[in-house]
Steps between C-alpha positions, in 0.01 A plus 500: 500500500542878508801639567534883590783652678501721786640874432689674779542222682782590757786193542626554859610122591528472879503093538866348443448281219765321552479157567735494802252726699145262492662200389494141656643189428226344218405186474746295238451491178252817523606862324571799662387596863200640654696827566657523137122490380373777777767719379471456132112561521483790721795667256250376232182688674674823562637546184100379376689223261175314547610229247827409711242510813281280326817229380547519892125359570377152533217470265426856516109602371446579160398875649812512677642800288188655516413497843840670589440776241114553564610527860791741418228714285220471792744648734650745336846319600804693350778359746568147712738452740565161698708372773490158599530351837651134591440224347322233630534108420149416517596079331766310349353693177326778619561805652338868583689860488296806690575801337351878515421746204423821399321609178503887454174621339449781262376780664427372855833348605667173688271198555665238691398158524648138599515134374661170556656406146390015515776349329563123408654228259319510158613258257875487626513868537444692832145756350290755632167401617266782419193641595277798532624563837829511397428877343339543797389321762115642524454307119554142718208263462272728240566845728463823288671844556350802327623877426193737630438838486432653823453845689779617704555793740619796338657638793802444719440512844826622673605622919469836594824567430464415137722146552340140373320273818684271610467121379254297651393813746171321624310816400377358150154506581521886559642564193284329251220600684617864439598401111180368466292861661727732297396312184806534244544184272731397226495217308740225585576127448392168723651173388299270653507105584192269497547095578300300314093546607683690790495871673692732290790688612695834456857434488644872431338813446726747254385865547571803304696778650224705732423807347447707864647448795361581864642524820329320785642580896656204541884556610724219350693433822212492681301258328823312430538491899144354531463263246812336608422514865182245423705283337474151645227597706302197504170653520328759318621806657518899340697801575359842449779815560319864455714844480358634825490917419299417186309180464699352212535172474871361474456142499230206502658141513171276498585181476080394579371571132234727368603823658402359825765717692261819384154317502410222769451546859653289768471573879828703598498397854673713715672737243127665513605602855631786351181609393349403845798716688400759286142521661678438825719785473187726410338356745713674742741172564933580349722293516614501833188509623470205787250190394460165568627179297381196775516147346161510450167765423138392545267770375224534712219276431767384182770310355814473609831605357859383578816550365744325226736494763353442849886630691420825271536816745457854433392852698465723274257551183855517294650190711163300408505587111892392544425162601166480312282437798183443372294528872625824498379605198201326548419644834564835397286489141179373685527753796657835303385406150195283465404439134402851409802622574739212379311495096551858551880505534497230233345696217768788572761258440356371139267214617168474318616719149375373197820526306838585553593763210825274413450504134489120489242532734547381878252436821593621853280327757196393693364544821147367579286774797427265741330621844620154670797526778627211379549598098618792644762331691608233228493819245777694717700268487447430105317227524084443501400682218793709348647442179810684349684459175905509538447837298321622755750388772797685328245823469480511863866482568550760256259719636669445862820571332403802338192638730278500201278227334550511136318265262808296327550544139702272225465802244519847504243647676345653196498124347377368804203757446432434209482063479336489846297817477584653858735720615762364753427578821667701790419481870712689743487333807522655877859540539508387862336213436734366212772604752412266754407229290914556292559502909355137486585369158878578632447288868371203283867486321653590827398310751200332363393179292793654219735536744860326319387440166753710332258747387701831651472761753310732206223245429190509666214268450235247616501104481174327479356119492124498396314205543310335201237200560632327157889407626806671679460868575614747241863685595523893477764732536408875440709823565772772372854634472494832393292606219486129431175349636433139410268174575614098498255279466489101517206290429431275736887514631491502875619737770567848361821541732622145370376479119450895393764672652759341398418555133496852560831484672616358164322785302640792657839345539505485140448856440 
């Protein structure tokens, strides 16, 4: 049997051997204790006295040494720690202890791992029973773990401000995407766990220190503020803030996967009444401006429309978009607008561009030209056949907040040229016509469907519910407080007032 000792091996004994800690009252007539023998082999393992460990064993394999040291030489282990947990009286002679480790490996650092240490009577003498598992757990039943070679980001992706993201900020997806376009790579190590004829596994990933380090324009408190304020949201649901004055991007919380938040389309419902004020306002309509908003709207020879709220009441083109009356909207759309006019306004506003010069990439929206009074109605009201992507959403509120439409960016602009291949954009809008529609934005939050959610006298914004043929509508909450412009979206979550707004209640109260 060989027999080759461990060098380095650090002896930092957390368990309490003694025997008053683990102990029970044995069986009589049988030596020791189950917690006597926990203690005296975990001292034994730390210290890698692998002879002692092996005294401690109930008919321990022949390889026994040598599966501890090949394992120690695999891993590169240079250091073990253990703590144990309670024991557990599993039998009048048996009896488990759950404990928790952590080997320290040259050159990539602290692994940690845990176990449940099987313990029973052996030949009058309370014994280890030992197995694979019990070095780790992935060895159980013929499992294998491996040491691999693997490429690693070289770079460290940090806020604007030069501080480290914030711990589980939902915006993963953004940043590997962006690791993965600017192309740096190190070598690092993957210890990885495969069950026996199972799917392997990567446990831990140890990476070198980056060698460059780039600023995205993520703010930490901001992202910190989202991320949180979608936690235990119980659908999939996103938050997109953007720095108003200059396009930058300050947070993404996407808790939907795959970048979604910057790349699939969902009807916005009646948040894309901002866009259709906008061709109202142009139109010749402000906000004052006296309409309609009856229960019901029949276009001629059409369909008819109704509201979410049939006691809904408004006067005014400002009073309608407060309370989101949608026969209002469409009324005016098919009798100011028509489609021409309407896929017009949209384009202006981002709808229909390829790409989004993000640097992670990034899609705005869709609008389909449609000569029928009906699509035109149902698309006024962001329904029929518009499609927005919550990047898009908080792009619009910027550019109310601001008066200009800038193309949102994650990188500096000159990165953002360069990995997407397109300048960001800059649209000034007509001044009066962002006026009235900040005239509106601030109605919906004062007397309108945001009316006492906590959001503040200095927010202004839009709700919207969009209905979906495939389950509940889809919640939105768009708008801006100060140079802070900023979307909500929930997936299939309801009413916008109810689901969305609240959410961003949470978000800007944490700021």
């Amino acid at each position: 049997m060989r027999r080759r000792r461990l060098v380095g091996l650090l002896v930092a004994l957390v368990v309490v051997a003694g025997a008053g800690a683990f102990a029970f009252v044995a069986a009589s007539g049988v030596s020791g204790s189950a917690g006597a023998t926990a203690g005296a082999y975990f001292a034994a393992w730390q210290r890698s006295d692998i002879a002692s460990m092996e005294r401690l064993v109930a008919d321990p394999p022949q390889d026994f040494a040598d599966q501890h040291l090949d394992f120690a030489e695999q891993f590169k282990v240079n250091a073990l720690t253990l703590r144990a947990g309670a024991l557990k009286v599993t039998g009048e002679e048996t009896a488990e202890l759950p404990f928790t480790g952590v080997r320290q490996l040259t050159g990539m650092g602290p692994w940690g791992f845990s176990g449940t240490l099987r313990l029973a009577v052996h030949e009058g003498a309370w014994k280890v029973l030992w197995g694979p598992e019990t070095l780790h757990p992935a060895l159980k039943d013929g499992g294998a773990l491996t040491l691999d070679e693997v490429e690693v980001s070289g770079i460290e992706l940090v806020t604007r401000s030069g501080a480290k993201l914030p711990h589980d900020n939902a915006a993963e997806p953004y940043l590997d995407e962006l690791k993965e376009r600017l192309g740096e790579v190190n070598t690092g190590w993957a210890i990885r766990a495969a069950a026996s004829g199972g799917k392997e596994k990567t446990l831990v990933v140890f990476q070198p220190p980056p060698g460059k380090q780039v600023r995205v324009t993520l703010s930490r408190p901001v992202q910190a503020a989202a991320a949180r304020a979608l936690d235990g949201v119980p659908r999939e649901a996103a938050i997109v803030a953007i720095k108003a004055s200059t396009g930058e991007i300050l947070a993404v919380a996407d808790r939907m996967g795959q970048m979604a938040a910057f790349v699939r389309f969902f009807p916005p419902g009646s948040t894309f009444k901002v866009v259709t004020a906008a061709g109202l306002v142009r139109a010749g309509l402000s906000a004052s401006s006296g309409v309609a908003c009856p229960p019901s709207y029949t276009i001629p020879n059409g369909r008819t429309f109704e509201n979410a709220d049939d006691s809904v009441t408004a006067s005014t083109l400002g009073g309608a978009f407060a309370v989101s009356c949608n026969t209002t909207f469409a009324e005016q759309a098919v009798t100011r607008l028509g489609a021409t006019r309407l896929d017009e306004v949209a384009k202006e506003w981002g709808f229909g561009r390829r790409v989004l010069p993000t640097g992670v990439g990034g899609l705005c929206g869709a609008i389909e030209p449609t000569a029928n009074p009906d699509m035109v109605g149902e698309n006024a009201i962001g329904q029929g056949s518009v499609r927005a992507s919550p990047l898009c959403m908080a792009t619009l509120a910027a550019a109310v907040g601001s008066g200009t439409w800038r193309a949102p960016r994650f990188v500096t602009a000159k990165a953002a040229r360069k990995l997407d291949g397109a300048p960001p954009a800059e649209i000034a809008l007509d001044q009066h016509m962002a006026g009235e529609l900040r005239t509106m934005m601030r109605q919906v939050v004062a007397d309108g469907t945001a009316k006492g959610a906590g959001l503040g006298a200095d927010v202004a914004g839009k709700t919207g519910t969009a209905e979906v043929g495939d389950g509940p509508p889809h919640a939105w909450f768009v708008g801006y407080r100060g140079d802070l412009a900023f979307c909500v979206f929930v997936k299939h979550g309801g009413s916008g007032a109810k689901v969305a707004l609240p959410i961003a209640a949470r978000f800007l109260g944490a700021l």
